[in-house]
C-alpha positions in Angstrom: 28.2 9.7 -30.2 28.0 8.1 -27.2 25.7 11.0 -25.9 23.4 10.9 -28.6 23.1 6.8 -27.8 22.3 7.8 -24.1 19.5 10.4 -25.1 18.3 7.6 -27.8 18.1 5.2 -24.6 16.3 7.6 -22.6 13.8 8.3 -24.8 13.5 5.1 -25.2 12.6 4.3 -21.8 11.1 7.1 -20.7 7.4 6.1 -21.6 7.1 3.3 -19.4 8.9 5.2 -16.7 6.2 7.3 -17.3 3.4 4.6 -17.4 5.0 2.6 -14.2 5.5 6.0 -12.5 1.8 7.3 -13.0 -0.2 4.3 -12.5 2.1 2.4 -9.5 3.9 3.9 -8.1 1.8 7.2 -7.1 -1.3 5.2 -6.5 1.2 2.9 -4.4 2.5 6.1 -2.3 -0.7 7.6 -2.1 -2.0 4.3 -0.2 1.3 4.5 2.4 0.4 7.5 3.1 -3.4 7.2 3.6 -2.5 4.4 6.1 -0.2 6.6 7.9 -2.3 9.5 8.1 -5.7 8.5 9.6 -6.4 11.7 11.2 -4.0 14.2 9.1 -1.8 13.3 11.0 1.2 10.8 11.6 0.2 7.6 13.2 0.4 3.5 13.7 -2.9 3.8 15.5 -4.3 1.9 12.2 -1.6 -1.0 11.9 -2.1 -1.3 16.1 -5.5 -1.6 15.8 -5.3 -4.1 13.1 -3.0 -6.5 14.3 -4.7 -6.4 17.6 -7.5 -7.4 16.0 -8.1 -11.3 16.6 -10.5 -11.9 13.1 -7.6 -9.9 11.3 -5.2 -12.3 12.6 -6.6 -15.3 11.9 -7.1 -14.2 8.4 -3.4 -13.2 8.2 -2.3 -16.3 9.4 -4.6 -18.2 6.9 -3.6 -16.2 3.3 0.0 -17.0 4.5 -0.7 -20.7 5.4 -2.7 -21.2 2.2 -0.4 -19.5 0.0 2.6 -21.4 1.0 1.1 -24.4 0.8 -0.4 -23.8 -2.7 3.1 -22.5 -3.7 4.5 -26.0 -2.4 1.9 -27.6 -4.3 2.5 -26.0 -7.5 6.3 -26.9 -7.1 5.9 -30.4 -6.3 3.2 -30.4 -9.4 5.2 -28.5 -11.7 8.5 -29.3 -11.8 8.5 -32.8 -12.8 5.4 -31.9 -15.6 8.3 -29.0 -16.8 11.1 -31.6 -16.5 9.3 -33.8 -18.6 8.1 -31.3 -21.3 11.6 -29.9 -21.5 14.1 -33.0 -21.8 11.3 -36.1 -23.1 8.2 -34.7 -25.0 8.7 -35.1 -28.7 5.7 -32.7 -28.6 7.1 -30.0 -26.7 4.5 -27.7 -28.3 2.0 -29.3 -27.5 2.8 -30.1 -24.5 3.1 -26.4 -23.6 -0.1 -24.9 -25.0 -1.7 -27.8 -22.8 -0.8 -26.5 -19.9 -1.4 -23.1 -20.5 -4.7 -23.7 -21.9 -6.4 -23.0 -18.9 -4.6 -19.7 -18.8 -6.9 -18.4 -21.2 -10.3 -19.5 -19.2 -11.8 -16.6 -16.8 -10.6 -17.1 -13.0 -14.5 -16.9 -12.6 -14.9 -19.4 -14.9 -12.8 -21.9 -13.0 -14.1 -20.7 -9.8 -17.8 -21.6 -10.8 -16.6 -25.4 -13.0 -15.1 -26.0 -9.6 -18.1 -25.5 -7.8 -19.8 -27.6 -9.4 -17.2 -30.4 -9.5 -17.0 -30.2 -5.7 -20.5 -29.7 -4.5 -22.2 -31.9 -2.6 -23.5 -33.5 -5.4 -20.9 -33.0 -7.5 -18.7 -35.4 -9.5 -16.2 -35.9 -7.1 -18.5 -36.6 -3.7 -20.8 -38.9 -6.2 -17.9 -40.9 -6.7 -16.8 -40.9 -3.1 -20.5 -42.2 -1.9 -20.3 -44.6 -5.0 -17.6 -46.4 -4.3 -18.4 -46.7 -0.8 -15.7 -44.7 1.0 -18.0 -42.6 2.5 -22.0 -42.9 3.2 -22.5 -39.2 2.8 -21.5 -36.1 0.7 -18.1 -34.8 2.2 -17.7 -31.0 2.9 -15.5 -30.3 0.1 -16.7 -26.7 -0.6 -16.3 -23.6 1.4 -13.2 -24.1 2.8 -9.4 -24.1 2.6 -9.5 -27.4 0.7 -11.2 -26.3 -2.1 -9.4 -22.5 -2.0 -6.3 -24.3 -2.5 -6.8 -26.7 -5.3 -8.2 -23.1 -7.1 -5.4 -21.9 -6.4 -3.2 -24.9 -7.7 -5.2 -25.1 -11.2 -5.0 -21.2 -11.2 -1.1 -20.8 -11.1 0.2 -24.1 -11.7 0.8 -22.7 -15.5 3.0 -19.9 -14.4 5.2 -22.7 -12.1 5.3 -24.7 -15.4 6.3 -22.2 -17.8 8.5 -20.7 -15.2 10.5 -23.5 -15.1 10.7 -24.8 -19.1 12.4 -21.5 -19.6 15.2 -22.2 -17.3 15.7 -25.8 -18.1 15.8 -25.6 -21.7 19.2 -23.5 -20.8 20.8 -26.2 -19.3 22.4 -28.2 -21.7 21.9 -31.9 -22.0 26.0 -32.4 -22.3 26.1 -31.4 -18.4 24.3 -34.3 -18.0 26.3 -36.5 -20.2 29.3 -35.1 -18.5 28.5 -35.9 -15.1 26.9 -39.5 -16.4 30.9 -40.1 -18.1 32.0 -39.0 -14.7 30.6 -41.7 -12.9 27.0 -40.3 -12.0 24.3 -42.0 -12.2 20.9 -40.7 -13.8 19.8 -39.9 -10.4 22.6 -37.9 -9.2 23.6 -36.5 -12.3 19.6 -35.1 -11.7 20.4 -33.8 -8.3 24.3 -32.5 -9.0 23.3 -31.1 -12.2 19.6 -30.0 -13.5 18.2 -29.2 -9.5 21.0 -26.8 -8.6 21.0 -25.2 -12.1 16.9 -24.8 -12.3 16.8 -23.2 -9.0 16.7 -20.1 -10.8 13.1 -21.0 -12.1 11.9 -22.7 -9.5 12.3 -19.3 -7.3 10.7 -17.1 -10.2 7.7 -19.6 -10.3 7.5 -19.9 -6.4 7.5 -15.7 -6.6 4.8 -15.7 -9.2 2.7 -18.4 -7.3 2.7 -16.7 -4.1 2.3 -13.3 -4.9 -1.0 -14.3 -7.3 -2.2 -16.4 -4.1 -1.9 -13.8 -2.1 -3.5 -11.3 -4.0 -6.4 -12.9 -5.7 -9.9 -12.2 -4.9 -12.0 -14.0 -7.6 -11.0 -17.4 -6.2 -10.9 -16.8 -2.3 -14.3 -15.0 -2.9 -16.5 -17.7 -4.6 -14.7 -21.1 -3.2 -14.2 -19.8 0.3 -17.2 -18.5 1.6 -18.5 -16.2 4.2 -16.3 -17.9 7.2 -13.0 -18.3 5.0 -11.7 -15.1 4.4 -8.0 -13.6 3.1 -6.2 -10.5 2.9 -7.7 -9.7 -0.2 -11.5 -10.5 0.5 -10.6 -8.5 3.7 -9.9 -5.7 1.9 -12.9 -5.4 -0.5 -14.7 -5.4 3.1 -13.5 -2.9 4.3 -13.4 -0.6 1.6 -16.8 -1.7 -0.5 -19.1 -2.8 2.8 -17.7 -1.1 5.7 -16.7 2.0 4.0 -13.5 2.2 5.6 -10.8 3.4 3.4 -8.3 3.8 6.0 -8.4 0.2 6.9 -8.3 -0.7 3.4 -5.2 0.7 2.8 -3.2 -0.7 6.2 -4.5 -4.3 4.7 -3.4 -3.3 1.5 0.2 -2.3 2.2 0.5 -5.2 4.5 -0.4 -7.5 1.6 2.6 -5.4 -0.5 4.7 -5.9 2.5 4.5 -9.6 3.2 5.0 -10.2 -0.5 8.1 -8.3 -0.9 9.3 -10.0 2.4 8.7 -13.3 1.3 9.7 -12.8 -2.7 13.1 -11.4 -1.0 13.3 -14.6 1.2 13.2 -16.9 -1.7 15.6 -14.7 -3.7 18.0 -15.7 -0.4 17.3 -19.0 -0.4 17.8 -19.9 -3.9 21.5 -17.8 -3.6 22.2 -20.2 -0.9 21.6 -23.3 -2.6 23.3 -21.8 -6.0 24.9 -18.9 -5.7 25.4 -18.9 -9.5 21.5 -18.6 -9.8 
């Protein structure tokens, strides 16, 4: 009996092994091994010329600065807009298709209303000149500024939703516990719902990073020519300069830095909460 549950299981399963297996993780080996094999033969002559390149380093330095900070962002955004949807909205649902409405808008879409908003003679400069805190347009497009507030609106939603699911776990007589224990509301907060939505918190950081770090749409129209990241670097190589090879190194490095830093989070949360 318990064979035939096993062979049920596997079955089961077994197509989207199959699907994962054909479509990811092939394509994923067969891009290792393209930037290990530049001249049929076994080499880090690609990843040594690439990291001693200066442009590639300054990009590299820039997708990691920007996606950290727009993970930060989306943190600092999120978790008190999830807090408040979980534990004080009486219209929860409401609440939640709000903030993944814009979810269901085209990254290009956004990309383009934020043009528009940010231009130089867009809303938000017309206001600036308006009210007299500046005499001229600002440059508030084309650059790292207005990359990272795409960013924020793009994956703010997944910090959000990230974090409802976790908190409406925790159980609202912790907190009524801890306040019959003495606490106040502030360190019941603290002691209680921080320690035990850490959980989310990391999933949401995870999710935040990794779409920062791999999205093109966004980088592409709100960065410009002279603001370019890992991703925009890789449709370079591989679409203009024609060089697949090159591609590929920039590619796995991407995969690398993302499992690196996903890991590092993982660490981190165990540290503060070794329950999560």
């Amino acid at each position: 009996m318990k064979q035939k549950k096993n062979r049920i299981w596997l079955l089961l399963i077994l197509p989207g092994t199959l699907f994962i297996t054909v479509f990811m993780l092939i394509p994923l080996f067969s891009l290792c091994l393209t930037s290990f094999f530049p001249d049929q033969s076994f080499s880090f002559s690609s990843y040594l010329k690439l990291f001693g390149d200066v442009y590639f380093q300054q990009t590299f330095l820039r997708s990691i600065r920007l996606s950290l900070l727009s993970t930060l962002l989306c943190a600092l955004l999120g978790y008190p807009t999830a807090y408040y949807i979980s534990k004080h909205s009486r219209h929860k649902g409401v609440m939640m298709a709000l903030a993944v409405f814009p979810m269901f808008t085209s990254p290009v879409v956004r990309s383009f209303s934020w043009m528009v908003i940010l231009g130089k003679r867009g809303i938000v400069n017309n206001f600036l000149v308006w009210s007299g805190l500046f005499a001229k347009p600002q440059d508030l497009l084309y650059n790292e500024f207005s990359m990272t507030v795409g960013f924020v609106q793009l994956f703010l939603p997944q910090m959000i939703l990230s974090l409802i699911g976790v908190m409406d776990n925790i159980s609202d007589d912790l907190t009524l516990a801890a306040g019959n224990l003495g606490a106040t509301r502030l360190g019941s907060f603290f002691h209680v719902v921080l320690p035990l939505s850490v959980s989310g918190l990391v999933t949401g950081s995870v999710l935040v990073f990794t779409g920062c770090m791999t999205a093109y749409t966004t980088p592409q129209l709100l960065g410009g020519a002279d603001t370019r990241v890992l991703s925009t670097m890789v449709y370079q190589y591989a679409m203009s300069l024609r060089d697949w090879t090159q591609a590929s190194v920039v590619a796995v490095v991407m995969i690398a830095v993302t499992m690196l830093i996903s890991s590092l989070f993982s660490r981190i949360s165990r540290k503060i909460n070794p329950v999560a």
